[in-house]
C-alpha positions in Angstrom: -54.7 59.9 -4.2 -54.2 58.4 -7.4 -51.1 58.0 -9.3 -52.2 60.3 -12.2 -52.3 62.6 -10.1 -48.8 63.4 -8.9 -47.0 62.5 -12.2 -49.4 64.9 -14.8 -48.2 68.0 -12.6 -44.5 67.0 -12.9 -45.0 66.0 -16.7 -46.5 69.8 -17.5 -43.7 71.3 -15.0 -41.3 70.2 -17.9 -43.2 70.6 -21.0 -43.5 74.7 -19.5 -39.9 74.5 -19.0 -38.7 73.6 -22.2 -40.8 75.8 -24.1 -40.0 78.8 -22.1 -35.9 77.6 -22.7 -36.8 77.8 -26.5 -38.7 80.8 -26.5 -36.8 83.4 -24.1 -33.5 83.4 -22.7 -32.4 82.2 -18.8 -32.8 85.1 -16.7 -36.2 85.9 -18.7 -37.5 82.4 -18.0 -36.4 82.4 -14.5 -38.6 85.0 -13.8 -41.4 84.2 -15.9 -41.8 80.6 -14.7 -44.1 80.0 -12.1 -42.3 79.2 -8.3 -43.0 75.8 -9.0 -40.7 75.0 -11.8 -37.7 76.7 -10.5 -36.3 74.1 -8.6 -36.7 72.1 -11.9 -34.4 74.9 -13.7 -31.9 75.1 -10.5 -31.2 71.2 -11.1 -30.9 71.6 -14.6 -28.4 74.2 -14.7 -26.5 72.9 -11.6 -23.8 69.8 -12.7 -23.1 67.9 -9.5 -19.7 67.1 -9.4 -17.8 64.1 -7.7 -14.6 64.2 -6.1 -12.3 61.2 -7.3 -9.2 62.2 -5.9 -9.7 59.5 -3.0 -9.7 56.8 -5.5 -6.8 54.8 -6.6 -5.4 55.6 -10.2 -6.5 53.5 -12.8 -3.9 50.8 -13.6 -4.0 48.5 -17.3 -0.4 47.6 -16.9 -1.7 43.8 -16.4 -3.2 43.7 -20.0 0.7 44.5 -21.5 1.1 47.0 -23.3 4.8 48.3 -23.3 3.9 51.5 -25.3 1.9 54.0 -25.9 -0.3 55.0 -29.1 1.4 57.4 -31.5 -0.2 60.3 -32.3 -0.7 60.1 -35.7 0.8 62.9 -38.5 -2.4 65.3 -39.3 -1.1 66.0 -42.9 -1.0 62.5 -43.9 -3.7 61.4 -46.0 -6.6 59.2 -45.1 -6.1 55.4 -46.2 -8.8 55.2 -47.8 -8.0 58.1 -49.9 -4.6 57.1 -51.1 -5.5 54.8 -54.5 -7.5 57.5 -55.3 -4.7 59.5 -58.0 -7.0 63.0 -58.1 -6.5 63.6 -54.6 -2.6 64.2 -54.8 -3.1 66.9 -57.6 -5.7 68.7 -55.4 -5.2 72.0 -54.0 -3.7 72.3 -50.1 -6.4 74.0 -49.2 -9.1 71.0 -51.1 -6.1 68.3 -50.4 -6.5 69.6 -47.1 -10.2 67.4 -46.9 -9.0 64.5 -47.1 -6.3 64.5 -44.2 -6.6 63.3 -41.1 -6.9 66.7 -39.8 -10.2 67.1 -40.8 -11.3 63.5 -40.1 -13.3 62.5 -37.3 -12.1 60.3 -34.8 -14.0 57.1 -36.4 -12.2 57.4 -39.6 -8.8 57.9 -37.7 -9.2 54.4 -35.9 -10.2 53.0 -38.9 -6.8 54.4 -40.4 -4.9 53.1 -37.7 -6.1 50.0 -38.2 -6.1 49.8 -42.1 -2.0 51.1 -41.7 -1.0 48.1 -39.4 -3.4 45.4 -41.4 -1.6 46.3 -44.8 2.1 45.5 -42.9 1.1 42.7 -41.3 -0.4 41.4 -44.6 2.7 41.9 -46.1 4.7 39.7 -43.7 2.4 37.0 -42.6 0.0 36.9 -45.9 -3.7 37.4 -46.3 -4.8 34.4 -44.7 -3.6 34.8 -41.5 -7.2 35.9 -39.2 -5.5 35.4 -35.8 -2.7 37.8 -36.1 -4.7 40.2 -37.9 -7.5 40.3 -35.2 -4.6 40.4 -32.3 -3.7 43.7 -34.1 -7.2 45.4 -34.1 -7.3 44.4 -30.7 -4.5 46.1 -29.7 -5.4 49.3 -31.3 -8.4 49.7 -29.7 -6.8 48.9 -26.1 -4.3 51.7 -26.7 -7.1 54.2 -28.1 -9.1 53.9 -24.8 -6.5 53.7 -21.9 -5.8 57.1 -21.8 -9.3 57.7 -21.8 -10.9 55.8 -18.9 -8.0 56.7 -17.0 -9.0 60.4 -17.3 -12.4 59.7 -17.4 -13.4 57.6 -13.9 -17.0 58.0 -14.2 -17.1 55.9 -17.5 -18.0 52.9 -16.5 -19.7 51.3 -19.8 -16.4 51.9 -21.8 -14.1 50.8 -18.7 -16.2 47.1 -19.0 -15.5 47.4 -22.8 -12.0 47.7 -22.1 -11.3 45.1 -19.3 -13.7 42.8 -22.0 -11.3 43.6 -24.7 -8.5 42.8 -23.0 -9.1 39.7 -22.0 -10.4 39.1 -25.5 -7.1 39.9 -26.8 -5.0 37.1 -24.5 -7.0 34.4 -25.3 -6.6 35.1 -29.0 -2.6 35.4 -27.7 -3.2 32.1 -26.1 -5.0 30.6 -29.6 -1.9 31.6 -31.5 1.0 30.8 -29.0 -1.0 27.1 -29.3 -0.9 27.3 -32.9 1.9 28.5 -34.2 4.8 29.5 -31.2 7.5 31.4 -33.9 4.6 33.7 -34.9 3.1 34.1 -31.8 7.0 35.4 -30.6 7.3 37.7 -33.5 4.0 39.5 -33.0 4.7 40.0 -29.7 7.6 41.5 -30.7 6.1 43.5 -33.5 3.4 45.0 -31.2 5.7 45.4 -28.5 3.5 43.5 -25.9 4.1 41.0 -23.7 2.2 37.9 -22.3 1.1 36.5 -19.3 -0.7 33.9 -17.9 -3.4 35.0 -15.3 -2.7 33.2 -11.8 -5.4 31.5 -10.6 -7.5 32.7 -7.3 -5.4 36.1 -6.9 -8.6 38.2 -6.9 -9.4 36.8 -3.8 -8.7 38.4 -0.4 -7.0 35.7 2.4 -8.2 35.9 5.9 -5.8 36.2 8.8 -5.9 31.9 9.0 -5.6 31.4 5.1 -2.7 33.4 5.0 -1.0 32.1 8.4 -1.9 28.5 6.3 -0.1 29.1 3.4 3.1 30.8 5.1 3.2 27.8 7.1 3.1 25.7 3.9 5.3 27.5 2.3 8.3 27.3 5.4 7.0 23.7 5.0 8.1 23.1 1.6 11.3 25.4 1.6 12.5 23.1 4.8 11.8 19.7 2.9 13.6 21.6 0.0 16.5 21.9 1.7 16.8 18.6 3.0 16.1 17.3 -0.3 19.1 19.1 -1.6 21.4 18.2 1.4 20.7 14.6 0.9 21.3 14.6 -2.8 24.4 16.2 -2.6 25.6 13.5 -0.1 24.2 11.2 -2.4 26.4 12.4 -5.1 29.6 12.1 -2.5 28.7 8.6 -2.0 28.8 7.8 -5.7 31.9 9.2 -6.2 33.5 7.3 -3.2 31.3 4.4 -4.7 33.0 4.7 -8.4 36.3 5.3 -6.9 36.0 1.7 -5.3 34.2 0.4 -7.7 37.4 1.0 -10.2 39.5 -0.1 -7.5 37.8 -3.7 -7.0 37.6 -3.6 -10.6 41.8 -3.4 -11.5 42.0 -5.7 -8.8 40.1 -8.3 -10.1 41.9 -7.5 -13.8 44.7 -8.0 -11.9 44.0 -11.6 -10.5 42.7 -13.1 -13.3 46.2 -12.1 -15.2 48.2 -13.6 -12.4 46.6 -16.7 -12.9 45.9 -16.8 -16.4 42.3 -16.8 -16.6 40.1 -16.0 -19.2 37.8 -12.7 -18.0 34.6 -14.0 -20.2 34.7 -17.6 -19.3 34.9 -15.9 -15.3 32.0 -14.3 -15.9 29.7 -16.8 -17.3 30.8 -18.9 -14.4 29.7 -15.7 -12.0 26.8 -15.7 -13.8 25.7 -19.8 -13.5 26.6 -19.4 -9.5 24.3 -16.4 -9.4 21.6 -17.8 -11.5 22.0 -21.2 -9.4 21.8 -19.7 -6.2 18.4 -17.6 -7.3 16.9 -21.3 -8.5 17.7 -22.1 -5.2 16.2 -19.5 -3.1 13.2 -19.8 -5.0 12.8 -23.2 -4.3 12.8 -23.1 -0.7 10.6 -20.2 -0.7 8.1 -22.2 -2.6 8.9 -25.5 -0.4 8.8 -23.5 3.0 5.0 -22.9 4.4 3.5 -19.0 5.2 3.9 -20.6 9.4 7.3 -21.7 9.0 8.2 -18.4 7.5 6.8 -16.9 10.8 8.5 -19.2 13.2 11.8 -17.6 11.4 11.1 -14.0 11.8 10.1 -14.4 15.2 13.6 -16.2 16.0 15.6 -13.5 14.3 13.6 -10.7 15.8 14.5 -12.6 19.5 17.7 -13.0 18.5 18.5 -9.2 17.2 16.7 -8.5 20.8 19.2 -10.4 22.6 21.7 -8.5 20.8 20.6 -4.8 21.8 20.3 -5.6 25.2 
């Protein structure tokens, strides 16, 4: 059987369909279509529905968004409309055109968006790209959360929004990089906050990844806390070590008073012994050979030996 053959009796199915929808109305074409070409009109009438209610709700609290969208006010004028002076000595009911009541929902986003580009112009100037995309950004990510989250089945726009979203923190990230103080205050202004994205958390651990990194963790919190206990008797031991040190020190002030002795001319004396007896060392560590050296260590190592036991 060829191929022809099973699609050109489906293909004239529906062309008899559709002209018997536009020429009579559904219980007349019912009965006038042959018993072929009613399971066609059964599936075309009947809308399958899918139960969602299993699912998890839809959550964009990760992209940070602290507030809602505003609804806007219906009787304001259109933006695009407001330079024009005829239109504020119109009629209501001709005023009444060029509202946002009788907009459609393209020229309302493009309101939005014109409205929050003019006040960020005014504080941050015309130059300014960055900020200006940031805020188109975020007008769009508040127009279409409420509507994925109603809408599950939408899975084109739910991409567009996860897309735009990440769009929208890198261009965060581009302007915390280039300029911090504005990157603070349009955070501010927008009422948004910003995160970095941790690496690796959309992957699931296993039973022995996450036994692994509990144990590493314990791991690190126990050297942590030895860490700490050994600085703080670290910082005992200086203080005992200052006291002394101030101790030795007044006695040594002392001593060269009670003999009348001159504290520099000490020092530099200290300081030709020292310097003497490092000339010194360094000679017989030059003079003494590597076996010689050896024959040494092993004596004191006998000798601390002989001591322990």
């Amino acid at each position: 059987m060829s191929l022809s053959r099973i699609i050109k009796p489906k293909i004239r199915d529906v062309a008899l369909l559709c002209q018997s929808f536009c020429n009579l109305n559904v219980t007349t074409t019912r009965s006038a279509l042959p018993s072929r070409c009613i399971p066609l009109l059964d599936q075309s009438v009947r809308c399958k529905s899918i139960d969602v209610s299993h699912l998890k709700p839809l959550n964009f609290d990760y992209g940070g968004d602290l507030v809602k969208q505003e609804p806007l006010d219906l009787s304001e004028i259109v933006f695009k409309y407001r330079d024009i002076p005829e239109v504020h000595t119109l009629p209501d009911h001709v005023k009444r055109l060029f509202t946002l009541d009788c907009a459609t929902s393209l020229e309302r986003l493009e309101h939005r968006n014109a409205v929050v580009l003019e006040e960020v112009t005014k504080l941050v100037g015309p130059g300014n790209t960055v900020e200006k995309q940031i805020c188109y950004l975020t007008i769009k990510i508040r127009n279409l959360i409420p509507y994925i989250v109603q809408e599950r089945r939408n899975k084109k726009h739910k991409d567009y929004l996860v897309k735009t979203i990440e769009k929208r923190k890198k261009m965060l990230r581009k302007l915390r990089r280039i300029d911090y103080d504005r990157f603070v205050w349009l955070l501010r202004y927008l009422q948004i906050t910003f995160q970095e994205d941790k690496p690796y958390t959309y992957w699931k651990l296993g039973r022995y990844a996450v036994q692994k990194s509990d144990a590493r963790q314990e791991a690190y919190q126990e050297g942590r806390q030895k860490f700490l206990e050994v600085q703080k008797r670290f910082e005992e031991e200086k203080t005992e070590y200052i006291k002394e040190k101030e101790k030795v020190l007044n006695e040594i002030d002392a001593d060269i008073k009670h003999y009348n002795l001159g504290k520099v001319e000490v020092l530099k004396a200290y300081e030709k012994y020292v310097n003497a007896r490092r000339e010194k060392f360094l000679e017989g560590q030059v003079k003494v050979s590597r076996t010689t050296r050896v024959k040494r260590l092993i004596k004191e190592q006998r000798l601390k030996n002989s001591r322990i036991f």
